[in-house]
Backbone bond lengths (Angstrom), bond angles and torsions (degrees), N, CA, C in turn:
res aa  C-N    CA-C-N  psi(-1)  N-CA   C-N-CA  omega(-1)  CA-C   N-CA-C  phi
1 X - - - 1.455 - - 1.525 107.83 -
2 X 1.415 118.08 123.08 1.509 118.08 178.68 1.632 108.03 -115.67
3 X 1.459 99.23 153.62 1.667 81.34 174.07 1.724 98.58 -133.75
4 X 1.245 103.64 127.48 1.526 126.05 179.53 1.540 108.00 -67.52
5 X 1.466 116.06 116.65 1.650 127.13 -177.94 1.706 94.25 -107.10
6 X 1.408 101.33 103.27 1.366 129.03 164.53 1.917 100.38 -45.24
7 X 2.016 116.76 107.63 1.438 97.95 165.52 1.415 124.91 -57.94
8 X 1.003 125.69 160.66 1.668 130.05 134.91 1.000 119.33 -118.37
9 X 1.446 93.15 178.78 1.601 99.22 -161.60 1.568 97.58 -108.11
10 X 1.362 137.18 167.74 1.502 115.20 -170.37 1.828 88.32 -175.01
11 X 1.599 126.08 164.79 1.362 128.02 -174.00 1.220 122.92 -75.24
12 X 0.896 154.86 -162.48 1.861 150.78 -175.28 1.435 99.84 -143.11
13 X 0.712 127.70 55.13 1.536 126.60 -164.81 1.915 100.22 -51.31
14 X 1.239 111.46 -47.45 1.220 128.78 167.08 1.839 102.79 -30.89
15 X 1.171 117.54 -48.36 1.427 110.94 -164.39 1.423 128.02 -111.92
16 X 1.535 97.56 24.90 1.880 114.05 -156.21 1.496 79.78 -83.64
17 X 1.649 100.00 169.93 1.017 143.01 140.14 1.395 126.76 -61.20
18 X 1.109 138.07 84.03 1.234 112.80 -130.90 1.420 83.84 -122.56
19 X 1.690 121.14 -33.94 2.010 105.62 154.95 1.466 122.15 -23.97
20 X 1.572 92.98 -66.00 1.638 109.72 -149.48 1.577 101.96 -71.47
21 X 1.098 109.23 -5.89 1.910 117.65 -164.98 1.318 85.50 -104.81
22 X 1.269 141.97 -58.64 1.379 122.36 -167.79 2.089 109.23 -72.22
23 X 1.161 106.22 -50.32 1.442 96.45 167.63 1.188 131.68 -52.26
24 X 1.244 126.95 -28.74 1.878 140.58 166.37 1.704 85.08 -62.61
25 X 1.472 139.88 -73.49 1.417 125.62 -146.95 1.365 85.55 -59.28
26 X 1.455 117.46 -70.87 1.509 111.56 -161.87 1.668 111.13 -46.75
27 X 1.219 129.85 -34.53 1.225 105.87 174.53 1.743 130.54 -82.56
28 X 1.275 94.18 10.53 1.706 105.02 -174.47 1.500 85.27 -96.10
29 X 1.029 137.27 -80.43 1.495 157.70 -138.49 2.138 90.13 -70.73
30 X 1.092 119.57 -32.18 1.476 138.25 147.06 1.625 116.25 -27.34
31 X 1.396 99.05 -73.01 1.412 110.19 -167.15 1.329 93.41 -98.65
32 X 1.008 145.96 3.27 1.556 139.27 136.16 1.512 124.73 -48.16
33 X 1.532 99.87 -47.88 1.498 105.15 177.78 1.266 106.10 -80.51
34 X 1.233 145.79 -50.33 1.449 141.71 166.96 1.154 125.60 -37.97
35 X 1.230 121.94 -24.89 1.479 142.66 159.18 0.896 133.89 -91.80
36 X 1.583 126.10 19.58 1.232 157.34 -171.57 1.662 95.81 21.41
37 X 1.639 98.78 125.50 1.396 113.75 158.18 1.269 111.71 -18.54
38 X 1.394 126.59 138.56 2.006 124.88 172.85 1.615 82.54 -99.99
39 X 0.832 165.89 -61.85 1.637 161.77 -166.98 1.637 122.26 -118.73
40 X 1.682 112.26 167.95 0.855 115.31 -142.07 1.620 91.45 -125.23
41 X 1.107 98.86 -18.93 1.576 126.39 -163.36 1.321 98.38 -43.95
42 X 1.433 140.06 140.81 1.635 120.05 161.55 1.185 106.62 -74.89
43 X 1.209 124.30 -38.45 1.729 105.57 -169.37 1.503 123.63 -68.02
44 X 1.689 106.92 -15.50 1.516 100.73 176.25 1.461 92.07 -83.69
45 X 1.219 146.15 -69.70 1.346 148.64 -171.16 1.410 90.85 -20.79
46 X 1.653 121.00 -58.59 2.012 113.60 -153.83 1.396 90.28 -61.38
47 X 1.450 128.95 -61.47 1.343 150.57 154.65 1.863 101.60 2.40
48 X 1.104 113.93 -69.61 1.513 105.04 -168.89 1.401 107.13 -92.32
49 X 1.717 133.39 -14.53 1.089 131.42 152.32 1.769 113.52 -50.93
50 X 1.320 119.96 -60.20 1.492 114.37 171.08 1.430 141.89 -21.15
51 X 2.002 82.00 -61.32 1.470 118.05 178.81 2.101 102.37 -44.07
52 X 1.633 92.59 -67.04 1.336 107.80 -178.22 1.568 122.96 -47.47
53 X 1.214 100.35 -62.92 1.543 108.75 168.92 1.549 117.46 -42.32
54 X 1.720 126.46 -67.05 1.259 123.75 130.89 1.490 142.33 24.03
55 X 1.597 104.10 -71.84 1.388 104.62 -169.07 1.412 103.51 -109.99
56 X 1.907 122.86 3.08 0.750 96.53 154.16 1.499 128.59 -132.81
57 X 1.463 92.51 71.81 1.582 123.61 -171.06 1.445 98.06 -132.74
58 X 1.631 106.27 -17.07 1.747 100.34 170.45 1.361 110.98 -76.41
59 X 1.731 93.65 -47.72 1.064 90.26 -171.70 1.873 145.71 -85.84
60 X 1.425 97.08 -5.14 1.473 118.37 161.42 1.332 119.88 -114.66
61 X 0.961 143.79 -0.72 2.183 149.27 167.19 1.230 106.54 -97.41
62 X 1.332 133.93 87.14 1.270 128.06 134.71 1.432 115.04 2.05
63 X 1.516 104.13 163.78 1.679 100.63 -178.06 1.588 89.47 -138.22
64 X 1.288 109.67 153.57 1.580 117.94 177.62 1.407 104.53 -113.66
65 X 1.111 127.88 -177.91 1.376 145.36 163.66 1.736 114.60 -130.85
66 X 1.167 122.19 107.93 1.798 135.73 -171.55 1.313 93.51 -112.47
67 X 1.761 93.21 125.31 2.249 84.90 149.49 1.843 100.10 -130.01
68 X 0.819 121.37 -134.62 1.587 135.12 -161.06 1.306 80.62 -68.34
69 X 1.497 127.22 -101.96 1.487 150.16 130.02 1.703 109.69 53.12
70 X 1.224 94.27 -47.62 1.847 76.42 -169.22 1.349 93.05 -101.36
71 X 1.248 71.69 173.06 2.016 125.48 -159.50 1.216 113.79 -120.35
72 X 1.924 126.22 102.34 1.443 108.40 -169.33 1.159 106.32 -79.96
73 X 1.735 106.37 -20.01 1.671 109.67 -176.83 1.642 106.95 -62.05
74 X 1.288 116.81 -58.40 1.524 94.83 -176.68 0.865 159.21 -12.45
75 X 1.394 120.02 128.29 1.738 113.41 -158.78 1.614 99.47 -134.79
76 X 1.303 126.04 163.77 1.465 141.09 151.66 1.715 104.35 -34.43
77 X 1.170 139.50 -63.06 1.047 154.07 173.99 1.255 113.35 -24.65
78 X 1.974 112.92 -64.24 1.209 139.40 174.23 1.918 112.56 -39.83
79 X 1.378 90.79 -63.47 1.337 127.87 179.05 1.588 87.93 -27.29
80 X 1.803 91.54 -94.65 1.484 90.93 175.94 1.363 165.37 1.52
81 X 1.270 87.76 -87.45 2.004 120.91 146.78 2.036 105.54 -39.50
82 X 1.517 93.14 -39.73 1.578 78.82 -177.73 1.408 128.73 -93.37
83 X 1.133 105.70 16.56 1.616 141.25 -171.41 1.459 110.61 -85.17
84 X 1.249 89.12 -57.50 1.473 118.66 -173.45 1.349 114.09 -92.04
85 X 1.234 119.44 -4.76 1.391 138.41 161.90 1.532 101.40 -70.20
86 X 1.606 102.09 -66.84 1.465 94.63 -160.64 1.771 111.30 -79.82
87 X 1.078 102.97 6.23 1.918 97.66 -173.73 1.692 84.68 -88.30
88 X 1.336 125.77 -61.91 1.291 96.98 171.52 1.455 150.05 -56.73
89 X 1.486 105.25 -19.41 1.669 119.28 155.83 2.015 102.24 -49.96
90 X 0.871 136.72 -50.87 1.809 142.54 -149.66 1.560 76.18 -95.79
91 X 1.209 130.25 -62.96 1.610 118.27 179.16 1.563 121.96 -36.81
92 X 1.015 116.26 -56.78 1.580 132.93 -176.56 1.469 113.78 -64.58
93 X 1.267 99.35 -30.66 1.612 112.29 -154.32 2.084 87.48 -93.21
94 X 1.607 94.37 -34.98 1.947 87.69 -178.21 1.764 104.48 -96.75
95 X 0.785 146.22 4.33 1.472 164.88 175.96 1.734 116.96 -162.03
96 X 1.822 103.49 93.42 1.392 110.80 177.74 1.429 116.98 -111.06
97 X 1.920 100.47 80.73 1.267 123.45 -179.06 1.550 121.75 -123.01
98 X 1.347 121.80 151.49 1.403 111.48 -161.28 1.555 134.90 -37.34
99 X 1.705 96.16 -29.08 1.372 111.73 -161.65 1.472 89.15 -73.98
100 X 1.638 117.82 -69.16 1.419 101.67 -173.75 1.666 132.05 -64.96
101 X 1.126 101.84 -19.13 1.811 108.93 154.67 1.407 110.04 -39.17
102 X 1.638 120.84 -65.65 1.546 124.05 174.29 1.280 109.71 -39.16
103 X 1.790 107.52 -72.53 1.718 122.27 -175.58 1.451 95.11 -32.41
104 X 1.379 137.17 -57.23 1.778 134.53 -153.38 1.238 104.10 -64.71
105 X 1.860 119.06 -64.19 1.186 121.97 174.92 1.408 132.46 -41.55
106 X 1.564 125.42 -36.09 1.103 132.45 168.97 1.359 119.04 -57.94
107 X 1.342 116.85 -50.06 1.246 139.65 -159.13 1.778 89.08 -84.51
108 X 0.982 126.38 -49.67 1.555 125.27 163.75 1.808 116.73 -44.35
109 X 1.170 109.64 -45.97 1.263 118.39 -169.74 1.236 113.71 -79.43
110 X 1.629 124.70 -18.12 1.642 136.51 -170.57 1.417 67.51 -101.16
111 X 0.962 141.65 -115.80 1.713 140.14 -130.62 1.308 98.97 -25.52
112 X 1.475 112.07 -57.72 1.652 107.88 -149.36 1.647 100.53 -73.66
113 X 1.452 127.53 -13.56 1.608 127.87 -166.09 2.017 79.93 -89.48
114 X 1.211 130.93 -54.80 1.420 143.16 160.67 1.435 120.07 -0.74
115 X 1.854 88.71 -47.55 1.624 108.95 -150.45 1.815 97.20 -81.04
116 X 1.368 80.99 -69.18 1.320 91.49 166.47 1.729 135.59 -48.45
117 X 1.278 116.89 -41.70 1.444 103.07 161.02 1.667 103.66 -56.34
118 X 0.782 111.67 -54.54 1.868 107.97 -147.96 1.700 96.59 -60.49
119 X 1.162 118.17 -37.34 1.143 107.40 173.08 1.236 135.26 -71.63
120 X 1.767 113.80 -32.06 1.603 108.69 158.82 1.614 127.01 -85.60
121 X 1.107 108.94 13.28 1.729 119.33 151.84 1.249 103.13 -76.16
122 X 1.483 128.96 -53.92 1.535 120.64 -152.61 1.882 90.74 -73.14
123 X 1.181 93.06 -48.89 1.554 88.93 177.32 1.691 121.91 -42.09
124 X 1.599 108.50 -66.08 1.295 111.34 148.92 1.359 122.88 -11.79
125 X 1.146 108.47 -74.93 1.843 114.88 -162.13 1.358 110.46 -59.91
126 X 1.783 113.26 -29.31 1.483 117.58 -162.58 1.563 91.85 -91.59
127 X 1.411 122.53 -41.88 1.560 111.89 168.49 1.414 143.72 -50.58
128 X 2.140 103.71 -23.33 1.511 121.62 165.84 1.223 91.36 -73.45
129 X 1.608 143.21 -36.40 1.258 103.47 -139.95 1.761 101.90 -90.12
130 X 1.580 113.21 -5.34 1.586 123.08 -175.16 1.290 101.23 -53.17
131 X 1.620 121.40 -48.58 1.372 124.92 -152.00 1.651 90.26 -79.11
């Protein structure tokens, strides 16, 4: 039984522009005030705050595509290690002799020590960026 994770598509916050996005709001929300507010209303105000925020999240945030499957931790590194993981998995599995028993285990033991750093960095990085 498999179950299919529909991607979406979602922002990169990781890869914005994050100058050019804050100077575009400030200069919209700018020439808003110079142009004196037309209403007072909150909901048009939230209304043109949205709008703003919005377009300029189109226009400076990249967009990603995520499904079940990915891995923000992933790295080239990972990749690697898992390369070399599996050539010794097909090794072991076509010659199951001590030497490649060792070769597997090692190569098991770097990925999984691998796995784990890369993932409590990403964790890390996403926890500096709260504060």
């Amino acid at each position: 039984h498999s179950t299919k994770k529909n991607p979406k598509v979602v922002l990169n916050f990781d890869k914005a522009d994050w100058e050019s996005w804050t100077n575009e709001v400030e200069n919209v929300f700018s020439k808003k005030l110079i142009d004196n507010i037309d209403s007072d209303d909150p909901s048009v105000l939230f209304k043109f705050f949205l709008e703003t925020i919005n377009d300029c999240n189109e226009l400076f945030i990249p967009k990603k595509t995520i499904c079940g499957h990915s891995k923000a931790f992933w790295s080239a590194r990972l990749s690697e290690l898992s390369s070399k993981l599996q050539i010794a998995q097909k090794e072991y599995q076509r010659i199951s002799d001590p030497l490649n028993k060792a070769v597997l285990d090692q190569c098991k033991t770097e990925f999984q020590e691998s796995l784990i750093q890369e993932k409590n960095q990403w964790i890390h990085k996403k926890l500096h960026g709260l504060n």
